[in-house]
BATI-772725 format. One line per field, with one value per residue (C-alpha): residue number from 1; x negated, y, z; residue in one letter. Coordinates in nm, 4 decimals, m for minus. Last residue first. Layout:
BEGIN
resi <- NUM,... .
c1 <- X,... .
c2 <- Y,... .
c3 <- Z,... .
resn <- A,... .
END
This chain:
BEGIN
resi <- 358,357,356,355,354,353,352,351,350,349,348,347,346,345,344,343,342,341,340,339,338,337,336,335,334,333,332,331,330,329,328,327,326,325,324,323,322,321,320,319,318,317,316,315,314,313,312,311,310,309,308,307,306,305,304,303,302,301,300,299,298,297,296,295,294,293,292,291,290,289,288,287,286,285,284,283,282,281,280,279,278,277,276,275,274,273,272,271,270,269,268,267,266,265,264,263,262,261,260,259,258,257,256,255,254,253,252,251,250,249,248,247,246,245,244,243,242,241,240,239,238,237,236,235,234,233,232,231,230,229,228,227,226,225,224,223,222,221,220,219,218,217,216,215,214,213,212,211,210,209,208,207,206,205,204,203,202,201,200,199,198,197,196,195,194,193,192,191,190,189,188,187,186,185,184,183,182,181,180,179,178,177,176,175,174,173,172,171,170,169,168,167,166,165,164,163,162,161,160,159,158,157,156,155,154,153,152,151,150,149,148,147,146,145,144,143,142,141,140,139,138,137,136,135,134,133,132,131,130,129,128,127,126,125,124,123,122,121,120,119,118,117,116,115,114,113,112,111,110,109,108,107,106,105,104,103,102,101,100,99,98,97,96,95,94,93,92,91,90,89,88,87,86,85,84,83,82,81,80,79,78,77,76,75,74,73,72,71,70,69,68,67,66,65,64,63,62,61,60,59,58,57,56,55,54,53,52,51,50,49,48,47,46,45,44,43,42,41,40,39,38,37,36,35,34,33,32,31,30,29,28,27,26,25,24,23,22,21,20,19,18,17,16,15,14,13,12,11,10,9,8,7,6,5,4,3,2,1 .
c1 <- m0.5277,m0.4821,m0.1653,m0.1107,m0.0013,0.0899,0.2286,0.5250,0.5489,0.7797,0.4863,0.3904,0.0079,m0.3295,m0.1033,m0.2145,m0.4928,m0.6569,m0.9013,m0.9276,m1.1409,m0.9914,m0.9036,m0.6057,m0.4968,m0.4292,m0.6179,m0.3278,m0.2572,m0.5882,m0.4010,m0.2978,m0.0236,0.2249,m0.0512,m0.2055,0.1752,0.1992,m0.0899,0.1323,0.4267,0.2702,0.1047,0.4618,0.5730,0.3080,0.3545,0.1117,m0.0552,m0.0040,m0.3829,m0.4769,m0.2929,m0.4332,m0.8233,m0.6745,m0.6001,m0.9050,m1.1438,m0.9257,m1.0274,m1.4149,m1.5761,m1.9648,m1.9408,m2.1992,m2.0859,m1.7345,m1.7385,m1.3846,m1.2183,m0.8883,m0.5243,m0.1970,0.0315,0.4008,0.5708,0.8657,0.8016,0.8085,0.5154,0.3374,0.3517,0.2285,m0.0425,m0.1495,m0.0625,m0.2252,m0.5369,m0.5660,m0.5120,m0.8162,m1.0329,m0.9471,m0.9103,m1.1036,m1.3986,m1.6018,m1.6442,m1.2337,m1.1602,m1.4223,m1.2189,m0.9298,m0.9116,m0.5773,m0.5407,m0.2295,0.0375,0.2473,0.6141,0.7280,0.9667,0.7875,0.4775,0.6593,0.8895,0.5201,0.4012,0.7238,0.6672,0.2591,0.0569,0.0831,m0.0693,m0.4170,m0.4520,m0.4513,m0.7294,m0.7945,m0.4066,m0.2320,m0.0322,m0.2095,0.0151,m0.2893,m0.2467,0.1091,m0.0556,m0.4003,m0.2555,m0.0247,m0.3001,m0.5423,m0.2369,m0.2378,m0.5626,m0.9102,m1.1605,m0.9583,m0.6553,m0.7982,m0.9791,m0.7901,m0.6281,m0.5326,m0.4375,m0.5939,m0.3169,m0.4904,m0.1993,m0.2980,m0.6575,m0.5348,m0.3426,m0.6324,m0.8876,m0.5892,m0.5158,m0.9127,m0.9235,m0.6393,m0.8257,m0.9950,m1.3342,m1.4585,m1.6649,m1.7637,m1.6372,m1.8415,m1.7758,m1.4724,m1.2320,m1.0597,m1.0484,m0.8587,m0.8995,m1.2178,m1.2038,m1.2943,m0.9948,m1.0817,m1.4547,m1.3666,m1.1289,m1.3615,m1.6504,m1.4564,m1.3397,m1.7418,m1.8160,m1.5627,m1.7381,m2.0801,m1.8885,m1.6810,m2.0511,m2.1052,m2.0381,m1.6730,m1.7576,m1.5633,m1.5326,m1.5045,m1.2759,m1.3089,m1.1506,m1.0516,m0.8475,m0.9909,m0.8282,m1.0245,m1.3764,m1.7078,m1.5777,m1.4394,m1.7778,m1.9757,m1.6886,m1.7558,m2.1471,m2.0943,m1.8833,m2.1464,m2.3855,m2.1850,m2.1404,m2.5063,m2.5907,m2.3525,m2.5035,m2.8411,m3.0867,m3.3249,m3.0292,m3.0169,m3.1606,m2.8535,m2.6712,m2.4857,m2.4172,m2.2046,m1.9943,m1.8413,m1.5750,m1.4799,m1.1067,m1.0058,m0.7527,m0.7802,m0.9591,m0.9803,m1.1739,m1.5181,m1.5008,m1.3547,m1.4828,m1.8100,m1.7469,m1.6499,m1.9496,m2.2021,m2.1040,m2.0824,m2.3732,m2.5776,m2.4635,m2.5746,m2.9394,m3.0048,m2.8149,m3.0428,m2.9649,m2.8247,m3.1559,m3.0600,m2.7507,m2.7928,m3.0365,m2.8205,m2.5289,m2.5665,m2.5833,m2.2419,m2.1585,m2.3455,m2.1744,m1.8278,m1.9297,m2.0421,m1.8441,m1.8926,m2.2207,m2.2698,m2.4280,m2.3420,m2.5411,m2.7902,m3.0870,m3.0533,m3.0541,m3.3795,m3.4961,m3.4056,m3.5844,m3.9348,m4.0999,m3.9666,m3.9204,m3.8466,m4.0718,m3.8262,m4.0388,m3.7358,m3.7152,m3.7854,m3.4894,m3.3233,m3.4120,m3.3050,m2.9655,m2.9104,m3.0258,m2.8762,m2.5158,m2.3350,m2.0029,m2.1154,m2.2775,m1.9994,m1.6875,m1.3900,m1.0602,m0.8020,m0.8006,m0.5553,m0.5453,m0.5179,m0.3753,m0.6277,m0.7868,m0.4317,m0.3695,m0.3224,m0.1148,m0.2429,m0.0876,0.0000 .
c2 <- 0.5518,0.8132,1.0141,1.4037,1.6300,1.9130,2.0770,2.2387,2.6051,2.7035,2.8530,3.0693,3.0035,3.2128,3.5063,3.7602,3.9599,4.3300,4.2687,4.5613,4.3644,4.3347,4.6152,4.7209,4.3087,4.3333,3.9569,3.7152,3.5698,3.3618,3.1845,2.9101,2.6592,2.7488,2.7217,2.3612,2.2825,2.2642,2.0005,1.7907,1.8057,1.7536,1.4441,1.3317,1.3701,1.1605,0.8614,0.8566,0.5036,0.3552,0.2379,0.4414,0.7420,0.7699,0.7377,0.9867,1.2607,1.2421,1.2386,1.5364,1.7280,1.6288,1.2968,1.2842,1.2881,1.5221,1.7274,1.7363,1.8035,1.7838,1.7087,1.8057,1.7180,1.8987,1.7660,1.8156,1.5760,1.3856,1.0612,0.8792,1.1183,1.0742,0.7054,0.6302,0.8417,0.6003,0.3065,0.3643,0.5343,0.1756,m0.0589,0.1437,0.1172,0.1322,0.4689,0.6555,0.4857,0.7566,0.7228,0.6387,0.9547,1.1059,0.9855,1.0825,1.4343,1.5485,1.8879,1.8506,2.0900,2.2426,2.3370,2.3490,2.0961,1.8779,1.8505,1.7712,1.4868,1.3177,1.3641,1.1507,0.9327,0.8374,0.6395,0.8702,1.1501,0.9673,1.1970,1.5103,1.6028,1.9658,2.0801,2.3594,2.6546,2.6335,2.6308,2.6604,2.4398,2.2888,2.1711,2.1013,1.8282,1.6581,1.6393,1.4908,1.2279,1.1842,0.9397,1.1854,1.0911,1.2276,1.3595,1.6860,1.9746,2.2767,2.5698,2.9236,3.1831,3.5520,3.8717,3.9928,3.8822,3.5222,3.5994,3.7032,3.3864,3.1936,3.3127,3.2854,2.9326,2.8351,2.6521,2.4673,2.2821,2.0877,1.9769,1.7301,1.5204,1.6408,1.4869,1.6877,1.9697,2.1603,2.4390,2.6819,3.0281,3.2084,3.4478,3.5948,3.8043,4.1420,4.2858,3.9784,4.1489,4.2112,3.9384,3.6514,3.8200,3.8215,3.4257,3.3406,3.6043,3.4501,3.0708,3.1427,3.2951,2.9308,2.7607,2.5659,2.1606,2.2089,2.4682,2.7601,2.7636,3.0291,3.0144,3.2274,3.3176,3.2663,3.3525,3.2353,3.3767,3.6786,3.4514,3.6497,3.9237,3.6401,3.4508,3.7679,3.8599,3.5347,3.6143,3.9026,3.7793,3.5225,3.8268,4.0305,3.6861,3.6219,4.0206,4.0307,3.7204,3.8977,3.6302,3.5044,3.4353,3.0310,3.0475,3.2090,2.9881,2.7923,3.1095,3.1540,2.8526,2.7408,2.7023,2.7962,2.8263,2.7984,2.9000,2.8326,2.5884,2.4345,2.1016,2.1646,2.5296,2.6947,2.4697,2.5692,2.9087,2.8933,2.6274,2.8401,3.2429,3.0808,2.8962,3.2243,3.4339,3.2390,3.1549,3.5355,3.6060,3.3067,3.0022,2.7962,2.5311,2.4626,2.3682,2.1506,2.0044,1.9151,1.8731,1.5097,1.4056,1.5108,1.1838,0.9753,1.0865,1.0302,0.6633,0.5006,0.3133,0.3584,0.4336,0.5323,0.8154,1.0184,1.3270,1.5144,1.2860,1.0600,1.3901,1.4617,1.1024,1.1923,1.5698,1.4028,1.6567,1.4760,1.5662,1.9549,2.2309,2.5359,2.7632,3.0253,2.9465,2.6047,2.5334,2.7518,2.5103,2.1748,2.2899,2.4196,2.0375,1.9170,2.0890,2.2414,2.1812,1.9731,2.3221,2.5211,2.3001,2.2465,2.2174,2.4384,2.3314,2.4488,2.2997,2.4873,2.1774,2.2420,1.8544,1.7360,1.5426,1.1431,0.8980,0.5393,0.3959,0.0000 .
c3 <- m0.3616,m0.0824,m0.0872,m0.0777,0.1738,0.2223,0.5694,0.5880,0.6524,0.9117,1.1353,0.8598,0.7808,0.8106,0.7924,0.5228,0.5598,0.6388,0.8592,1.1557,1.3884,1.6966,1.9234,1.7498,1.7869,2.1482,2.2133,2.2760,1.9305,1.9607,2.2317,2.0078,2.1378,1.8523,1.6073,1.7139,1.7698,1.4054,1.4094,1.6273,1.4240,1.0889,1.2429,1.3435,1.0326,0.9015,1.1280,1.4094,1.5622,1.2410,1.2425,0.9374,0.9980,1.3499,1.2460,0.9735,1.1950,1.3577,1.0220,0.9449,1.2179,1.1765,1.3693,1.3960,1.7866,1.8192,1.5432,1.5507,1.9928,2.0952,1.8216,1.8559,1.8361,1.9526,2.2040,2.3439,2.5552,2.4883,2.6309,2.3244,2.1691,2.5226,2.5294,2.1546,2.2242,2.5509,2.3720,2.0286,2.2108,2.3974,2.0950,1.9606,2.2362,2.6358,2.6330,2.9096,2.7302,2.6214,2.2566,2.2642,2.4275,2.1769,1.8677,2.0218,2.1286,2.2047,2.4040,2.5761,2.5510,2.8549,2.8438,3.1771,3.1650,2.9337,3.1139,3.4167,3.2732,3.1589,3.5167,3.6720,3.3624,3.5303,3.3057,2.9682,3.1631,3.0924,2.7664,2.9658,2.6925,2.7713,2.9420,2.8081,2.9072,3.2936,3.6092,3.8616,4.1430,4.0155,3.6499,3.7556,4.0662,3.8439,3.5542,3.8238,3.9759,3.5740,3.6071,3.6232,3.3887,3.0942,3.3193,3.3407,3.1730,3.2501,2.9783,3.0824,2.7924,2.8820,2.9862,3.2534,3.4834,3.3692,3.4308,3.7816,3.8563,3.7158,3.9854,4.2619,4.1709,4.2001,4.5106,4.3939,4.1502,4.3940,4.3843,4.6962,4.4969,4.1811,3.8257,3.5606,3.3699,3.2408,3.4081,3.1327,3.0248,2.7599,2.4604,2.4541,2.1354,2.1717,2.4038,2.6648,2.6932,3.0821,3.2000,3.0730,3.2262,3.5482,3.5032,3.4873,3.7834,3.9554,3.8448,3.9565,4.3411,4.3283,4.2894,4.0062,3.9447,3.8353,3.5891,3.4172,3.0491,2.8674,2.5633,2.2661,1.9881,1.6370,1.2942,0.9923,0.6403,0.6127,0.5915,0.5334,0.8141,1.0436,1.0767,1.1515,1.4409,1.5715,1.5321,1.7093,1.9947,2.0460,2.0847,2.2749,2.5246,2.5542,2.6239,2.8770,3.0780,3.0530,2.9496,3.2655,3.4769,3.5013,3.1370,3.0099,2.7928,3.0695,3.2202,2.9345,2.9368,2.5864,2.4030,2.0759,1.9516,1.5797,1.3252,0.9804,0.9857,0.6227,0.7146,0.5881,0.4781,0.7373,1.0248,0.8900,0.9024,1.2777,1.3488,1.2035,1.3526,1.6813,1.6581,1.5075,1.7688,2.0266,1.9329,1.8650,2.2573,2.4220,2.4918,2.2155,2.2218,2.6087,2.5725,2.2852,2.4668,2.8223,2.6444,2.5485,2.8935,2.9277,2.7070,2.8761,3.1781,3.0787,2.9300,2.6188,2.3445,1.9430,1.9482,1.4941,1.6116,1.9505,1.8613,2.0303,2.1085,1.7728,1.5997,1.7569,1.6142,1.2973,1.3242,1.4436,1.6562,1.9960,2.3230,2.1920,2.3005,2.2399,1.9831,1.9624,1.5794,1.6324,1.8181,1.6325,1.3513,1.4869,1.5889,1.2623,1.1476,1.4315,1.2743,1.5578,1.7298,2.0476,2.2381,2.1421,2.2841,2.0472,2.1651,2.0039,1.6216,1.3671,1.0413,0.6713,0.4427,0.1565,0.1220,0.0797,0.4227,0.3911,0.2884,0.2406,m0.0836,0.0000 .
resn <- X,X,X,X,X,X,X,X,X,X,X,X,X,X,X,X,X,X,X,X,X,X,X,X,X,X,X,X,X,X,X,X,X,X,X,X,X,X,X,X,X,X,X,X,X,X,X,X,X,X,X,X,X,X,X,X,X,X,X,X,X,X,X,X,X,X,X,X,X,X,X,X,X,X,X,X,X,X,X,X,X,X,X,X,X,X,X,X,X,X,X,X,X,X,X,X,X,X,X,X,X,X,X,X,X,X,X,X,X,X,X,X,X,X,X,X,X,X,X,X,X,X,X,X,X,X,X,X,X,X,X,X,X,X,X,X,X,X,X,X,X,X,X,X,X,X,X,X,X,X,X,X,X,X,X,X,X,X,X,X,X,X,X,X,X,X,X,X,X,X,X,X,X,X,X,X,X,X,X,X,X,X,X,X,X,X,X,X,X,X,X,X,X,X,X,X,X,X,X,X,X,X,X,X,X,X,X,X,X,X,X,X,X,X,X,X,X,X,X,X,X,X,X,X,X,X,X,X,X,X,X,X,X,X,X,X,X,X,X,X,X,X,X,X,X,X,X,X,X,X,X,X,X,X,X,X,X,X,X,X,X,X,X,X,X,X,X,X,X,X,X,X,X,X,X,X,X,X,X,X,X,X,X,X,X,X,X,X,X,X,X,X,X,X,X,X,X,X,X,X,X,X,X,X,X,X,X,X,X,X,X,X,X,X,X,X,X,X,X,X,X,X,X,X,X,X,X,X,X,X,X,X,X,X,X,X,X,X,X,X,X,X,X,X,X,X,X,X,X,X,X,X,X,X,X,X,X,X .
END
């Protein structure tokens, strides 16, 4: 039988993508150079070995943080910055038709522990946003800081105050990422999101991907977020499946890495857990996560669930739909933005286009 799939011009939103997994190695591999960043290795395959996930097709949470800890690195400084922004938004563009994206990243991750000025990192990522929007009209995107579990609540204020203070040139939300930490709770940081909210920035979380949906429960009532990064575990739990629907909150699907990091139990795992959610009711949009360092684009995502029959194709057009509805890009007061004359990246009743694969 024909498999369907999207025609190559479909314009996709995508919401989750983190900075420091959305560059090309070979990019990577050149700023690091650029900034003479002693690397463990000065063969290029093997560095691309050390920042990507490869053809691994299980590994765990960790391994997968561990990934961040060059790529990191290698983007900080304001010229190294700018120029990942300014590459992954483009390239989204021209790869995958991404219309609309969201990049993010933690600042003070890209600061050298306080060497770089944390202003001067997030002009310059501004920059090469506003670089990548210039050379493509038809791209809309912001930016997401992220706030981490691991830091210091004073690391993290300063994190959400940033995020407050340039939210007029393009940083659109916040959200809370990192690793598990004993003792974290998410209510410890409702008043920090109530006064982004009041500030006008979207609020996202990272939970229920290591966390079961007792962590989704918890995110959602501490802090009362719009979306939820991943939430894919809230399948287990129909009392948590009846809350996302009655307040409205999408999940920020990323399968191929869910599956790269075992919090689905492979294939027949995703199908169950996705499966779950679309029955319940509850509202989702899909994601990467990282393209790059998992080696898995947009449309490489959506067709991992075409092919197994995990998503029809209507229901594919409905989650990538909510990838626009869900989008706080439409949050920055646009007579601060950059005055770009265009036409909308895509009216919301639209349908999608597809075209079958022989």
């Amino acid at each position: 039988m024909p498999r369907p799939r999207l025609a190559s011009r479909t314009p996709l939103a995508e919401l989750h993508v983190h900075l420091g997994a959305a560059v090309t190695p070979a990019i990577m591999w050149g700023i690091a150079h650029a900034q003479g960043i002693r690397l463990p290795t000065k063969d290029y395959w093997e560095f691309r070995r050390l920042i990507t996930v490869g053809r691994r097709r299980s590994g765990t949470f960790q391994d997968y943080l561990d990934l961040f800890h060059w790529t990191e690195l290698i983007q900080s400084s304001p010229i190294a910055v700018e120029r990942s922004v300014y590459e992954v938004i483009g390239g989204a563009y021209r790869r995958n038709n991404i219309t609309r994206l969201e990049l993010r990243f933690n600042p003070m991750k890209r600061n050298r522990g306080g060497e770089q000025d944390l202003d001067h990192i997030i002009a310059a990522a501004i920059r090469g946003m506003d670089r990548a929007i210039l050379e493509y009209p038809q791209v809309q995107a912001g930016l997401i800081f992220c706030l981490d579990r691991g830091f210091p609540r004073e690391l993290n204020e300063i994190i959400a105050a940033k995020a407050i203070s340039w939210h007029s040139r393009g940083v659109v939300g916040i959200d809370i990422a990192g690793p598990v930490v004993p003792g974290f709770r998410f209510s410890d940081y409702a008043d920090v999101y109530a006064e982004c909210r009041r500030a006008g920035l979207g609020l996202t979380v990272h939970a229920g991907e290591t966390g079961g949906p007792d962590e989704v429960r918890e995110a959602v009532e501490a802090l009362d977020p719009a979306r939820i990064g991943h939430g894919i575990r809230s399948h287990a739990d129909p009392a948590v499946m009846a809350l996302l629907r009655e307040r409205d909150i999408v999940l920020e699907i990323c399968p191929s890495s869910n599956l790269n990091t075992g919090v689905v139990a492979g294939v027949e795992g995703l199908r169950t857990a996705i499966r779950e959610l679309t029955d319940g009711g509850v509202s989702y949009t899909l994601s990467t996560d990282g393209p790059e360092m998992l080696g898995s684009y947009l449309r490489d995502e959506v067709a991992l669930l075409l092919r197994h029959g995990i998503l029809d194709l209507d229901e594919v057009e409905h989650a990538l739909e909510t990838g626009y509805r869900a989008s706080f890009v439409d949050r920055v007061p646009s007579a601060e933005r950059i005055p770009i004359a265009r036409k909308p990246a895509r009216a919301s009743a639209a349908p999608i286009a597809l075209e079958v694969d022989h």
